[in-house]
C-alpha positions in Angstrom: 0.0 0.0 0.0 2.7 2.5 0.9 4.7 1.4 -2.3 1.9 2.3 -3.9 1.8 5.7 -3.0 4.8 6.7 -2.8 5.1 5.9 -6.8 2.3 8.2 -6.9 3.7 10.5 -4.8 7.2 10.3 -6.7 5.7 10.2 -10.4 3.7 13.8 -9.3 6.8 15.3 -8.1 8.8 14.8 -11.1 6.0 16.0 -13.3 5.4 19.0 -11.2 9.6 19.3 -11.0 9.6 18.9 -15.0 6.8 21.9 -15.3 7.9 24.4 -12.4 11.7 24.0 -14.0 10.2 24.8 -17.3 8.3 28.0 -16.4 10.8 29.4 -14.2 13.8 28.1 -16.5 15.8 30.3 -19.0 14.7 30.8 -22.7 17.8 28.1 -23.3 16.0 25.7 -21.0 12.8 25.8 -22.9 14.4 25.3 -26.2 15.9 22.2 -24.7 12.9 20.8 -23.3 10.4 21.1 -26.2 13.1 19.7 -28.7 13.6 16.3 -26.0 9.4 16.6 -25.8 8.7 16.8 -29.6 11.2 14.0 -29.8 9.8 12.0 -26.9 6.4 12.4 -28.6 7.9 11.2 -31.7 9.2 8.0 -29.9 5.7 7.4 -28.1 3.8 7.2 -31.2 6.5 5.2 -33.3 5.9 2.4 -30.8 2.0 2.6 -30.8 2.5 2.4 -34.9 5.0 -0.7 -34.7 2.5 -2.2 -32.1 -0.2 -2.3 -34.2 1.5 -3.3 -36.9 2.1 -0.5 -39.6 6.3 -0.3 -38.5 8.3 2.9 -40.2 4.5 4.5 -40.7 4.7 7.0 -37.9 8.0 8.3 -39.9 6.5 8.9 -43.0 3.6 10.8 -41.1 5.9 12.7 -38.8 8.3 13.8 -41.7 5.7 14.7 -44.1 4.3 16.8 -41.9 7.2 18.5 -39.4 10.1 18.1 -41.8 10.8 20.8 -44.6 10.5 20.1 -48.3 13.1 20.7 -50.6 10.6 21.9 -53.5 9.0 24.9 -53.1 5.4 23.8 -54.0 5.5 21.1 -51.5 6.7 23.9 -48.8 3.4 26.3 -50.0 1.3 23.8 -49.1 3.4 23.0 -45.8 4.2 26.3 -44.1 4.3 25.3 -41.0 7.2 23.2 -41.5 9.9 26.3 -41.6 9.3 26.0 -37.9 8.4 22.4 -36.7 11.5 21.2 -39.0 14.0 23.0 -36.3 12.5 20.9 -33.6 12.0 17.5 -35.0 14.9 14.8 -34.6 13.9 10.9 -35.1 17.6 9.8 -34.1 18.7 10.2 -30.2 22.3 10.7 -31.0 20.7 13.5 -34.0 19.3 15.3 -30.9 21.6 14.4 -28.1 24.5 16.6 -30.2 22.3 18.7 -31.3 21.5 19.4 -27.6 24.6 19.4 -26.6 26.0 22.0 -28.6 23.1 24.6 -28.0 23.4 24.1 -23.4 27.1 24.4 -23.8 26.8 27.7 -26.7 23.6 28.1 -25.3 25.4 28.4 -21.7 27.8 30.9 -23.3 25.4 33.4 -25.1 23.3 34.3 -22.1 26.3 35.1 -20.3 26.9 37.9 -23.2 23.4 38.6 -24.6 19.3 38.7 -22.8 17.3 35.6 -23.1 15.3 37.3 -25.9 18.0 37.2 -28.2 19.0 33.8 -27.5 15.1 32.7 -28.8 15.7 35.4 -31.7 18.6 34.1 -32.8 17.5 30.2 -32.6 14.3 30.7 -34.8 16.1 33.5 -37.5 19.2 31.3 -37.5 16.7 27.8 -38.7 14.4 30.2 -41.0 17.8 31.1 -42.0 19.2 27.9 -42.6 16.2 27.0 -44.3 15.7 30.1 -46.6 19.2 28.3 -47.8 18.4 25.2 -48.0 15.4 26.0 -50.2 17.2 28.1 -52.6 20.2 25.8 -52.9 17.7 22.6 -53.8 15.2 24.8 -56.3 18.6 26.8 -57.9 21.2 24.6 -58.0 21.6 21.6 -60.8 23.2 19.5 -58.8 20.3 19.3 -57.1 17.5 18.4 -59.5 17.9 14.6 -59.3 16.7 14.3 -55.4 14.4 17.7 -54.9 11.2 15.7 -54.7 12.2 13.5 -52.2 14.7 15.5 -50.2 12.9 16.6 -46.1 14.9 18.7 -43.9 14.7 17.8 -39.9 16.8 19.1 -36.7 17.8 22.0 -34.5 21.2 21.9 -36.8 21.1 25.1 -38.5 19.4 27.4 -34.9 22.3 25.7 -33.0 24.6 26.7 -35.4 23.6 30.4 -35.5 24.0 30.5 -31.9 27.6 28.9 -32.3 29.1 31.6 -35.0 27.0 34.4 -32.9 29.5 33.2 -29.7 32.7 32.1 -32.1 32.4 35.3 -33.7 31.3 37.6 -30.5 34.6 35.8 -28.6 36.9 34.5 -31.2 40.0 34.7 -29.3 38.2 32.5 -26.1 40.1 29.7 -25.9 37.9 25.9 -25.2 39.5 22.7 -24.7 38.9 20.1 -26.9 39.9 16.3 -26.0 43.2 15.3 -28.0 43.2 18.8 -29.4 44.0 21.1 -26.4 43.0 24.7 -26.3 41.4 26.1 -29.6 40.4 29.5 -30.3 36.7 29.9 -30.9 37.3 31.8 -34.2 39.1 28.3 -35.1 36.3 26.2 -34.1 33.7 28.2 -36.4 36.0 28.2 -39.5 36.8 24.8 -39.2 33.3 23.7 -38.9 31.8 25.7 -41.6 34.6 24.2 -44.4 33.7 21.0 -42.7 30.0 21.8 -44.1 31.4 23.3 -47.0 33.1 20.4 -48.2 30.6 17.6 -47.1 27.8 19.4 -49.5 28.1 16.6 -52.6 27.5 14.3 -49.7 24.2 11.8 -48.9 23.3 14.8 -45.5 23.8 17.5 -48.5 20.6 19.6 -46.7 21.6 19.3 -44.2 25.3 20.9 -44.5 23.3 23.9 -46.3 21.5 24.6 -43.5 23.9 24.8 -41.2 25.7 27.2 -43.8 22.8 29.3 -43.4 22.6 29.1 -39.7 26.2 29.7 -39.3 25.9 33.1 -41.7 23.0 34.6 -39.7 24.9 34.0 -36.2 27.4 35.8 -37.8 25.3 39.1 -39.2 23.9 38.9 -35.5 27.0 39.8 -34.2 28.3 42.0 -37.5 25.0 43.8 -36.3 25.7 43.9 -32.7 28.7 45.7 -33.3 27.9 48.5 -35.6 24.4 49.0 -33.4 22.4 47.4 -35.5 20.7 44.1 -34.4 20.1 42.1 -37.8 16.2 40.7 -35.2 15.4 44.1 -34.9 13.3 44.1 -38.0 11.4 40.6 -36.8 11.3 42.5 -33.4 6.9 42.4 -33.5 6.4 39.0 -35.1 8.9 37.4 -31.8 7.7 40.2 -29.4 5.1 37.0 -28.1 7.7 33.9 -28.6 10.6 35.8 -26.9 8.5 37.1 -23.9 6.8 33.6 -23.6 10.3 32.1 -23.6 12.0 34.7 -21.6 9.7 35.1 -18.2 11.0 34.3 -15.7 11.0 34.9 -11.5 13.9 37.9 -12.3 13.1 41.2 -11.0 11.4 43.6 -13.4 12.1 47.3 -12.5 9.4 49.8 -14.3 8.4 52.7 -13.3 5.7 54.9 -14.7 6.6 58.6 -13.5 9.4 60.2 -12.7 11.1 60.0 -9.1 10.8 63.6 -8.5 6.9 62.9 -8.3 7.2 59.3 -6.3 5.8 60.2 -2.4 7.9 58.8 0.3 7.0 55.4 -0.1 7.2 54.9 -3.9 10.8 56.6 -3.9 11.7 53.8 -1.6 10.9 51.1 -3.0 12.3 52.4 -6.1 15.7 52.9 -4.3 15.3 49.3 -2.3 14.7 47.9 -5.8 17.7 49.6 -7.7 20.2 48.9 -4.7 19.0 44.7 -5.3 19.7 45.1 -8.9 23.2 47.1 -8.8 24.0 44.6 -5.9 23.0 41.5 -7.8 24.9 42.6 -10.8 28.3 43.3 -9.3 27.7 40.0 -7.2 28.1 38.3 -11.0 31.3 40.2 -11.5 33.1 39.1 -8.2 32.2 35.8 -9.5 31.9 36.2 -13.3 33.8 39.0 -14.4 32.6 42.1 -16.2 32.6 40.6 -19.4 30.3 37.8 -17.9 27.4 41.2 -18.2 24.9 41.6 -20.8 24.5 45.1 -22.3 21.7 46.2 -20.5 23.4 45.0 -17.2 26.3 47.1 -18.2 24.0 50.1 -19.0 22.3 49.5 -15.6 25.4 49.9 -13.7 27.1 52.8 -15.8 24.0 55.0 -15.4 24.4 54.0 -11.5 28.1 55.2 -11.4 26.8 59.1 -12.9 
């Protein structure tokens, strides 16, 4: 009886662990989470398929309809799939890498950039990708033989703009690499984009592409970054929903709607109270961090503090 319950008991805390981590977790969380869900999901139904005796089925349903056609008719009819195909992996080492490399870049962006522009970049990097892919496939000779039955699938191409947006942001960070020792950043990107470049007469040929085209808009992020100009600001209203959904989170929000030579006593105090958490928090990060370790509005925060 007490086995019994405890299951319960132990089954309700992991589901109510799995959802509290996902609401209160960063935008890079999320991402994680609904890639291993769509792929669980994937998995689940497979097996009901097999079981009832229609085996490889679910896989011609699932990548009809979440993978991304090569030929641009088929896409018309299948919008949808510019999106779903960044989040749909049938292999578990396809998505265990592909995990992999977007917690540990993943890990590395937020540190520089807002939780916003980590979801920015991961959706414009695969539209990216994919802009490339289709264009390579409905342009290119080479090409014509297998664009009827070519489908695009994975996170590739979003991970890979978040990579060149960190590789180029920090190219002389050094990362060690097993058997290889410490490698530049800037090294790592270059040598994985000829990598790509060169495999593209190969059977994944798509797939190469669209990393290409992830890796290029990870790079125009940062091209934009630098000269003031963020390359999402122009898709700012369409991700105004997915960022916010993707970016809430328990932090502290400080807004303010008049000035504080019009707050009464006890609005100018909580105002101060809130601003002395903030500027505290913020140089707590540095003693542990460094400054570099600040986003830009963090740094903004504390240089307007220091006037």
């Amino acid at each position: 009886m007490y086995y019994g319950n405890t299951g319960a008991h132990f089954s309700g805390n992991v589901w109510s662990g799995l959802k509290q981590s996902f609401r209160q977790g960063s935008s890079l969380t999320k991402l994680i989470y609904i890639n291993i869900g769509v792929f669980l999901f994937i998995k689940i139904i497979d097996v009901l398929f097999i079981l009832s005796g229609h085996a490889n089925a679910s896989y011609t349903v699932f990548l009809d309809n979440l993978g991304l056609p090569a030929y641009w008719e088929f896409f018309l009819y299948k919008p949808w799939t510019m999106v779903t195909y960044m989040f749909t992996h049938f292999s578990f080492f396809h998505l265990l890498f592909n995990m992999l490399w977007l917690y540990w870049f993943g890990s590395f962006f937020l540190n520089h950039f807002s939780r916003r522009e980590l979801t920015t970049v991961y959706f414009l990097g695969g539209f990216s990708g994919a802009l490339l892919y289709l264009l390579s496939y409905n342009l290119l000779p080479f090409f014509r033989v297998s664009l009827f039955h070519t489908t695009a699938i994975g996170a590739s191409a979003s991970v890979m703009a978040i990579v060149f947006a960190v590789c180029c942001h920090l190219p002389h960070h050094r990362i060690y690499i097993f058997m290889l020792g410490p490698i530049k950043l800037i090294h790592l990107a270059l040598f994985t984009a000829v990598i790509d470049l060169l495999s593209i007469p190969s059977a994944n040929a798509g797939g190469h592409i669209a990393h290409l085209g992830g890796a290029l808009f990870g790079y125009l992020f940062i091209a934009g970054v630098r000269h003031r100009l963020n390359p999402a600001t122009g898709f700012a209203s369409f991700f105004q929903k997915i960022g916010h959904v993707f970016s809430r989170s328990p932090r502290m929000h400080v807004k303010y709607k008049k000035p504080v030579s019009q707050m009464n006593d006890r609005e100018y105090n909580e105002y101060k109270k809130q601003k002395d958490e903030r500027i505290n928090k913020i140089l707590d990060k540095i003693s542990k961090s460094g400054y570099e370790s600040l986003t830009r509005q963090e740094k903004e925060i504390l240089f307007k503090s220091g006037k």
